[in-house]
Each structure stands twice: as structure tokens, then as C-alpha cells.
N, C-alpha and C positions, 0 to 999 in steps of 0.2 A: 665656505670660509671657516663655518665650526670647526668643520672635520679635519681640514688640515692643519687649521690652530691646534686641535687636541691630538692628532697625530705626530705634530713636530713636538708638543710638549713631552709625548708617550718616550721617543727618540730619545729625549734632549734626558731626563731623566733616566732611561734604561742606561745610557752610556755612562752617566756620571757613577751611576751604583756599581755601573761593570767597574768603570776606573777604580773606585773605591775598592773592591773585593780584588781587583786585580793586583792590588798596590799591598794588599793589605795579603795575600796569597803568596808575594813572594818575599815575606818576612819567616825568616823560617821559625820562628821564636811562636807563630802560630799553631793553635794546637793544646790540645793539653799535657803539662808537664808533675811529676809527683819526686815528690823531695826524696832523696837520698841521704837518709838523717846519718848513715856512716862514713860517708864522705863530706858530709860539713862540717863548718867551725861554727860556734856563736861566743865570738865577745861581745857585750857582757852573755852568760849565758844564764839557764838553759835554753836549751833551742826548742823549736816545737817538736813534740813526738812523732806528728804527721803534717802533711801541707800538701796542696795541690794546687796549681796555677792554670787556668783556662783562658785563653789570647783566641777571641774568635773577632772577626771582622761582620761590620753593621755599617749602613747608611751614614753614621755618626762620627764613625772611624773605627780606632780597634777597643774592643771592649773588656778589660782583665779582669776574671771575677777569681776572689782567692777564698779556700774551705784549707782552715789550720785549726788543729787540735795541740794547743800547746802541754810546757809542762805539766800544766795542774792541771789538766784533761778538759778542761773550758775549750766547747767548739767557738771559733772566732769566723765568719763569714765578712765580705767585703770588697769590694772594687771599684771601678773607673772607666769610663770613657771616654778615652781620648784619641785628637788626629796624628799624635804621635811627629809633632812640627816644635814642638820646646814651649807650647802653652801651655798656661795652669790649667786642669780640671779639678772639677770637685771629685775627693774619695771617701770613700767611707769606709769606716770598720778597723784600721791603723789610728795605732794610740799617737803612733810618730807623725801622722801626716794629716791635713786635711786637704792637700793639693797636692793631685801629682804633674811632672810636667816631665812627660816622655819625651823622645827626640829619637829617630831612627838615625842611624848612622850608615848602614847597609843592612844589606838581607840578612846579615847574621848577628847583628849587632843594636842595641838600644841603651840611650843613659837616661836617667831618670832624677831629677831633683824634686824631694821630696819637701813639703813643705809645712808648717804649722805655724798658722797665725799670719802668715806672709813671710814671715824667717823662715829661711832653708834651715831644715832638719840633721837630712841624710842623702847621699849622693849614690845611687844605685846603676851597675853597666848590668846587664844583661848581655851573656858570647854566647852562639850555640855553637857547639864542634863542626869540623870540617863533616865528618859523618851524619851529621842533624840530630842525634839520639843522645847528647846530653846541654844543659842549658845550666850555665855556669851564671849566677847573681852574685857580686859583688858589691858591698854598702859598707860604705864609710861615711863619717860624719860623727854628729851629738845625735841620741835621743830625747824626747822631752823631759828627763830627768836630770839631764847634765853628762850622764854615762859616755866616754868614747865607744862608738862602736866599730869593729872590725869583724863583717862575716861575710863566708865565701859558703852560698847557699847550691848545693849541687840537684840540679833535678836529671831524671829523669823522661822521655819520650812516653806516651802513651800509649 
């Protein structure tokens, strides 16, 4: 009776992490991405000089860890793990956020409301091309300062 208790459990949890990885595989926004500081805009600016976005899937859901080297050359680290379903998670290391709350839309598509304090911040879509080799952020909203922001952040495939 142990064994097949611990066997059905073995099952019942192998499938849930396949689902997960499987759900989470065909987001094509997975992967790592690296900023295209000549093809972006940053209102207000400067933008950062460097940035990279890492979208890997975990048991948790999807997990975004971000390494940006802004204007003033200050490395900034930070991220999120979220089921990518429009709830809040906790983030860290964004001045604008301490909750994000992703939402998939399809495989090539996520929006993102950003949050500080429980007030919405900044509203971020994430497009990857029809090709998969570029991944187009778009964020509008306030930042915590008051600033309107408007920027179309272009990354790169890795």
C-alpha cells in the first residue's frame, strides 16, 4: 500500500512539473534576452547602458531574474516569480515596483502591472516577433517619482 501511495504521488507530481515546464516552454519570451540600447527609447531618460532579462521556468512558475548596468554604471540585480495568471508577486531590486503581476496572453505575448505600495506603478506588454529573435517591452504609466514614463525597451535573443 506504501508503494503504490508513493508511486501515485511520484506520477501525480512528475506530471504537474512536466505541465508546468511544458506551459512554461511554449512562452516564447523564455530564454535569455540582452537590451538593444540602439534601438530603445527611455522617457524620462537615461536608459540603462546594459540590461539582460532571464525568463526560465521552475516548479513555482516562470522566474525573471534582471542584471542592468544603468546610466551611472551602478550594477542593479533583481527579479520575480511568478504563475504568469495576473497575480501579485513579490519583486525585488525595481525602484518602480515591489509587485509584479504578469498575465500571459499567448506564446508570444505577456502584460505586466507593476506595482508599488499596492498602487499600480507602470503597465509593461512584453511581444516577441513573429521570428522569436527579438522581444519588444513596452511601459507606460508613473514612476515613483511622479515622472510619466513612455519606453519601448528592445532586446535581443541569446
Amino acid at each position: 500500500m506504501r508503494k503504490n501511495l508513493f508511486v501515485s504521488t511520484l506520477v501525480v507530481t512528475f506530471a504537474m512539473l512536466s505541465s508546468a515546464s511544458m506551459a512554461a516552454a511554449a512562452d516564447n519570451w523564455m530564454g535569455a534576452w540582452k537590451l538593444n540600447v540602439a534601438k530603445s527609447k527611455y522617457a524620462p531618460g537615461p536608459g540603462p547602458k546594459s540590461q539582460t532579462l532571464t525568463f526560465e521556468g521552475t516548479s513555482a512558475g516562470i522566474k525573471l531574474s534582471t542584471e542592468a548596468v544603468g546610466a551611472d554604471g551602478a550594477t542593479n540585480k533583481g527579479g520575480y516569480t511568478a504563475k504568469f495568471d495576473g497575480t501579485d508577486a513579490p519583486w525585488v531590486g525595481n525602484p518602480d515596483a515591489d509587485t509584479a503581476a504578469p498575465k500571459r496572453v499567448d506564446a508570444n505575448t505577456y502584460e505586466n502591472v507593476w506595482k508599488k505600495g499596492g498602487k499600480a506603478t507602470i503597465t509593461a506588454k512584453g511581444v516577441v516577433s513573429a521570428d522569436g529573435k527579438t522581444l519588444t517591452l513596452t511601459q507606460t504609466g508613473k514612476n515613483v517619482k511622479g515622472d510619466t514614463v513612455k519606453i519601448v525597451a528592445v532586446y535581443d535573443k541569446q
